[in-house]
N, C-alpha and C positions, 0 to 999 in steps of 0.2 A: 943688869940686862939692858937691850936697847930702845929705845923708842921712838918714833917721830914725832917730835914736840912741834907744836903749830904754834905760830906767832902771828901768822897774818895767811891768806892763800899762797903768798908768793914768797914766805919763809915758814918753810919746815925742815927741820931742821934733828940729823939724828943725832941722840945724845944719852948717855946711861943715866939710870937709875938703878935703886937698888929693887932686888925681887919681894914686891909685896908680902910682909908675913899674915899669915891665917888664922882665923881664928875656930873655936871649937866646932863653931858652927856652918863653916865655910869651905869652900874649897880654891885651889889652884889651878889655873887652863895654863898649856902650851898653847898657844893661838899660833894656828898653823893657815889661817886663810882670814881674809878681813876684810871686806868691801867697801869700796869709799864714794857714801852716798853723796848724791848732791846739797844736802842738809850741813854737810862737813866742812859747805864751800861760802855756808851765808854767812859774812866778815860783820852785819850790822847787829848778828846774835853770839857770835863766835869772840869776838875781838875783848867785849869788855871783862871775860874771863882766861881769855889767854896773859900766861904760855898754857897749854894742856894738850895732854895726849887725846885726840880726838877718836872716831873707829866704833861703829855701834852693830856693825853688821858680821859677827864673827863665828869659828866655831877651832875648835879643837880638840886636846885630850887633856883628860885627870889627872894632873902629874901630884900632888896633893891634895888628901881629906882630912878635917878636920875632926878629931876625937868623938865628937855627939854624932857626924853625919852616917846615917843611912841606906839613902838612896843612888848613891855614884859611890866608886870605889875605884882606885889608882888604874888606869888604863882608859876609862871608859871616854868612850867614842861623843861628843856633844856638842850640843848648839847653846850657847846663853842669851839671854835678850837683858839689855841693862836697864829698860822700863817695866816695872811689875805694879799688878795693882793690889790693894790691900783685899780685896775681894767680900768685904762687910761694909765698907762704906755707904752713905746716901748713894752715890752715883753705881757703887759697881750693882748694888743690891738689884739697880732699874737697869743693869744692860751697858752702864754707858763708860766702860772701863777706864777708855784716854781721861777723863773729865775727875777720876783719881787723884788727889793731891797725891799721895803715895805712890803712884805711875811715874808723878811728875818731876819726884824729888830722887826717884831708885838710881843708882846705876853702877857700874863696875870696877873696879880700881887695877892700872891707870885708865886704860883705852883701849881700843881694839887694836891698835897701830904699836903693840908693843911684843913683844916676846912671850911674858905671860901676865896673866890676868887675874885679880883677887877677885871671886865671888861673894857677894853678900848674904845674909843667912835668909834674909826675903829670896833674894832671887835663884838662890841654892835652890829654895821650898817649891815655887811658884816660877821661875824664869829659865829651867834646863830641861832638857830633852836630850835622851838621847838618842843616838843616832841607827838608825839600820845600815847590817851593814854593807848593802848595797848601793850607798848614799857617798857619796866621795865629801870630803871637810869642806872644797870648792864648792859645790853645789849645794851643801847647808848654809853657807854665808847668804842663801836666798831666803832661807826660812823667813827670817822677821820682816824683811820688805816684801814678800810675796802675802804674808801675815797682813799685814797694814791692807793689801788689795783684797784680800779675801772679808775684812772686815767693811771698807767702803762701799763693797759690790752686795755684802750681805744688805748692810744699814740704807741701803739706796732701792732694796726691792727688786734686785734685777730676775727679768723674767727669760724664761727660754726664748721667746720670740721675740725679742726686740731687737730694732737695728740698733748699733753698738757705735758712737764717732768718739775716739779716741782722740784728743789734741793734744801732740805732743809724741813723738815716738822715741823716746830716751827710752833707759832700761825700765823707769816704770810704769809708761806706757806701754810698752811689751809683757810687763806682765798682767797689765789689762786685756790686752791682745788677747793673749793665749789663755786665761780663767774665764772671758767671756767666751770663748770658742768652745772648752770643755765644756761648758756650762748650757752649749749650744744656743749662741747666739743667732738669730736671723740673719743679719746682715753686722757684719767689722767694716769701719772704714777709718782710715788713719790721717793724720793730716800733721805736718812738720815741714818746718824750714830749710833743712837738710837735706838733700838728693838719697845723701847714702841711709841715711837713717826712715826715710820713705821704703827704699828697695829693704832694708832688714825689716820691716814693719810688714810689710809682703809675706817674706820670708816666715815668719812667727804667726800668720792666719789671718795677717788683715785682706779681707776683700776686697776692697779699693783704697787706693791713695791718692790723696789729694795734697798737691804742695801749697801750703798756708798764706803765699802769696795771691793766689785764684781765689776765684770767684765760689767760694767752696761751698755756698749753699743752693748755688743754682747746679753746682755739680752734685750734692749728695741728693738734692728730686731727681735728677738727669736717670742715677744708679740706684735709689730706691724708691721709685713706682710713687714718684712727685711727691712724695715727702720729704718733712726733715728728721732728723734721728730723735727716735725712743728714749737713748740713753748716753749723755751727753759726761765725758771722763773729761776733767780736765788737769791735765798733769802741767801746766805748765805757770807758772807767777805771775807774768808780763801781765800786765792790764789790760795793755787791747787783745788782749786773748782770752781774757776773765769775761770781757766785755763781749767777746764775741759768741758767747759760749749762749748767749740768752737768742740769738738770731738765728740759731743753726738747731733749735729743739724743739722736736715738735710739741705740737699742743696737748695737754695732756702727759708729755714725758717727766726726763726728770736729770738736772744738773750738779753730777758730782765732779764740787771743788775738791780735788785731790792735792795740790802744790800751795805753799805758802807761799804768800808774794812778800813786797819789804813792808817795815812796818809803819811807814808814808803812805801805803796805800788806797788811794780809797776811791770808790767805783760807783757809777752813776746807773740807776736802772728803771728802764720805764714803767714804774710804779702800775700803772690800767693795764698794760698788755699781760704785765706779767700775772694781775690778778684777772684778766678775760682769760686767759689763755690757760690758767689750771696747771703751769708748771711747778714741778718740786722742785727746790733746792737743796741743797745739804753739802756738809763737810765730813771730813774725816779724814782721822790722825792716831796713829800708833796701831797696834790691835793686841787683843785677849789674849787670854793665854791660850782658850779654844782656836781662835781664829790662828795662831801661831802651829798648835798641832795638826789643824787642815792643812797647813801649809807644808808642812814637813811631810805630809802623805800626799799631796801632790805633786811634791819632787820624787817621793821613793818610787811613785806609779809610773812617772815620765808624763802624766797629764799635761802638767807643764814644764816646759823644756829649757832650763836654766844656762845644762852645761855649755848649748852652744851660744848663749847670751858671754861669755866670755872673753873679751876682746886680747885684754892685756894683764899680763903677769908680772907684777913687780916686786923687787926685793925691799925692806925695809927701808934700806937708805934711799931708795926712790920714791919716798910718797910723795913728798915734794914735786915730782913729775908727772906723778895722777890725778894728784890736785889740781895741775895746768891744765892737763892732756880731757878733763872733765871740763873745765871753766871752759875751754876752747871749742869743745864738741867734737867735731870733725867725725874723723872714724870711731870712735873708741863709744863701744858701750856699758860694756862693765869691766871695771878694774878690780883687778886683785889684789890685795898688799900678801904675801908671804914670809911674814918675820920669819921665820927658821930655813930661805934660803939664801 
């Protein structure tokens, strides 16, 4: 079979392997759609385990089961997620899934970026879904990252009436966008570097937009009734945006780090304001296997709107060009890899 093997962002490279064999307790994916997150792009977590097929965001069909399996059977329409938790553990017992040693070590063989895929007998049990089938394989490749937002927004307390500032409008700030929106937020306001990625942020139910250059806190009083936001998403790494995130929230709100920044990072915070002012923080990374089936039912509803998150469709041999066309930004919000065209 083929895959994209990744050496660095700016070599990947197609190249055969053989097709994964199965075991009794597993099965085999055609992976017919594969989304290449920005996580796929960080070379200072990536590099000291390459070559490897990278691709976590995938869905396809059953083309083999293994003898003991069950629950899927040859045809079946699905989504897999290649982080699972053990679900008895200290951490999943209290709620706290990602925090999983077994989360953290799961995953799928090769990668999403390949033809087809071996599933594990863990994530057979606990990491597949199948799919309705008025759900296209393109628009399941949203499940596990709409998953991951559905879990930050849970763990972060969001309430119907909070104003909503998103920082950052890539693909996963839009699907903040649009889960706070469902969710009925009071006021969405977006704020990004990007002209074009402001106007899509528009587009998906932000209420206002603010280009991250500006003065964005004298603007979010301007447009919410002289405050600052409730509930403060921060989808993006950079520091002075990690940094910025504590001057644009109101008192009382609450700051979700959603993006990992590098692992040099480190961030300076005004220790008294932050404790006068009764702000929460938190993070949050991966999600449930629950937080993963909300998500698949808010793609089959249309609640949130994946398909036209869509930018760009590429064939295997072109991951290497998504990889760029992502690193770059510009227009491109979500990439497709389609190994089978």
């Amino acid at each position: 079979m083929k895959v994209a093997m990744y050496y660095k962002n700016a070599d990947v490279r197609l190249e055969e392997m053989q097709v994964p064999e199965i075991g009794s307790e597993e099965i085999l994916i055609r992976v017919y759609a594969s989304g290449i997150c920005g996580s796929d792009l960080m070379e200072w977590y990536r590099l000291p385990k390459a070559p490897l097929v990278l691709g976590h965001e995938i869905a396809g069909e059953v083309v083999e089961v293994g003898n003991n399996v069950s629950k899927f059977k040859t045809g079946d329409r699905v989504i897999a997620t290649h982080h699972v938790p053990c679900n008895t553990c200290y951490h999943c017992m209290r709620g706290n899934h990602s925090s999983c040693q077994t989360l953290r070590s799961t995953s799928f063989d090769p990668g999403g970026f390949s033809e087809y895929i071996r599933i594990p007998e863990i994530n057979v049990d606990r990491g597949v879904l199948r799919l309705p089938d008025d759900v296209t394989y393109e628009e399941a490749s949203f499940v596990e990252p709409l998953g991951c937002v559905v879990r930050g927004q849970r763990l972060a307390g969001f309430q119907m009436t909070d104003s909503v500032l998103v920082m950052g409008s890539g693909m996963t700030g839009l699907l903040h966008i649009q889960l706070a929106k469902a969710q009925g937020a009071g006021r969405i306001i977006a704020t990004d570097l990007n002209d074009y990625k402001l106007k899509v942020a528009k587009d998906f139910g932000a209420d206002i937009t603010i280009h991250a250059d500006h003065d964005v806190a004298s603007n979010i009083k301007e447009v919410n009734e002289g405050r600052l936001a409730d509930f403060v998403v921060v989808c993006v790494g950079a520091k002075p945006v990690i940094e910025q995130a504590f001057d644009l929230v109101e008192p009382g709100g609450t700051i979700l780090f959603f993006a990992p920044s590098g692992p040099d990072t480190n961030i300076e915070i005004p220790f008294n304001d932050l404790w006068w002012s009764g702000v929460k923080t938190l993070s949050s990374y991966a999600a449930s296997p629950s937080d993963l089936a909300i998500a698949l039912e808010l793609i089959r509803s249309k609640r949130v709107n994946v398909a036209d998150m869509v930018t760009h469709r590429l064939p295997l041999s072109e991951t290497g060009t998504g990889f760029r066309m992502v690193e770059e930004g510009g227009d491109s919000i979500k990439i497709i890899v389609e190994p089978h065209k």
